[in-house]
N, C-alpha and C positions, 0 to 999 in steps of 0.2 A: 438565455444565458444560463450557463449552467453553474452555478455556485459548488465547492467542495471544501468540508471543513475535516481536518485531520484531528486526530483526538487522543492520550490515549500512552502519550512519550510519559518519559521521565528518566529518573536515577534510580537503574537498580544493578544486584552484585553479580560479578559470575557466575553463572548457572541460573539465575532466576527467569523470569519469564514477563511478557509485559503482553497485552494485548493492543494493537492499533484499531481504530476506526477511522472511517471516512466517509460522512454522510453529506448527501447531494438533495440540493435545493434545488427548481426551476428546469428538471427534467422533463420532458412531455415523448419522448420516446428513449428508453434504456439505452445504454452502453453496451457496445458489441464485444469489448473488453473493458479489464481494471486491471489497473496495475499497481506496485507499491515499486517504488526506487527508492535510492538511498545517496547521500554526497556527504563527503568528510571534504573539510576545508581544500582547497589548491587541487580538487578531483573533479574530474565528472561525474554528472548524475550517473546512478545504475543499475539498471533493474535488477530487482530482488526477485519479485515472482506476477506472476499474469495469472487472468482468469477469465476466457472466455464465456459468452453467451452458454454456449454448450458446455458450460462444465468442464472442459477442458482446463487444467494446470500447468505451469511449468514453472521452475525457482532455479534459480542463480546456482552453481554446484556447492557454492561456500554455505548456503543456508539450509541446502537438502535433508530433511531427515530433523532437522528444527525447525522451521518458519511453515505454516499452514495460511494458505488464503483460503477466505471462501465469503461469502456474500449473504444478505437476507433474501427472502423470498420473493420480494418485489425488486428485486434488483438494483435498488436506490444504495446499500450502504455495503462495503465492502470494508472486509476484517482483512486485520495482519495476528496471525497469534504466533508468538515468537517465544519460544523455548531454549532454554539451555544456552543464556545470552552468552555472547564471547565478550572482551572488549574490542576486541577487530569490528566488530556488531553499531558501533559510536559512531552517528553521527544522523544527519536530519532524512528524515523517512515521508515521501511525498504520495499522494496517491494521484492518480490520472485514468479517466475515464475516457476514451473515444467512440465515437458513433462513426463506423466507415460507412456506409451504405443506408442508401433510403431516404427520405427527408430527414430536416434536421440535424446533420452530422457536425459532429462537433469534437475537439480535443481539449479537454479541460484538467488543470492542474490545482490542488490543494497549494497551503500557505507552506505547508511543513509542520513534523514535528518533532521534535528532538527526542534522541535518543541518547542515554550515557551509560555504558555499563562499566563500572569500577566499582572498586571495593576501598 
């Protein structure tokens, strides 16, 4: 079972920056991807950006050129570093790890962490 803890939210002002983490307990084969979503009250979740095995990115067109994902070298913890917050930026920021292929494949989702950006 793959446990994931998000880390990392808070209150901060327009333009500032906050970095996420989401570190994973009870892994025994990496994640093929990680992702970070996002959900403001009465929406659906949405993804923000991915990060392939291979290195491979992609992010939401609203967070392009702000939001960097990227992971440690064991593949266990995966970042969100979020720049140049908007308040459009507001609201709970989830990570999710899936294993497609191989033994052990799994999709696994964090608690959440909130994010507020205002001033």
């Amino acid at each position: 079972q793959v446990h994931l803890v998000e880390s990392g939210g808070g209150l901060v002002q327009p333009g500032g920056s906050l970095r996420l983490s989401c570190a994973a307990s009870g892994i025994i084969f990496n994640p093929d991807v990680m992702y970070w979503y996002c959900q403001t009250p009465g929406k659906e979740r949405e993804l923000v950006a991915s990060l392939t095995a291979a290195g491979n990115t992609a992010y939401a067109d609203s967070v392009k050129g702000r939001f960097t994902i990227s992971r440690d070298n064991d593949r266990t913890t995966v970042y969100l570093q979020m720049n140049n917050l908007k308040p459009e930026d507001t609201a709970v920021y989830y990570c999710r790890y899936r294993r497609l292929w191989g033994p052990s494949q799994y999709d696994s989702w964090g608690q959440g962490t909130q994010v507020t950006v205002s001033s």
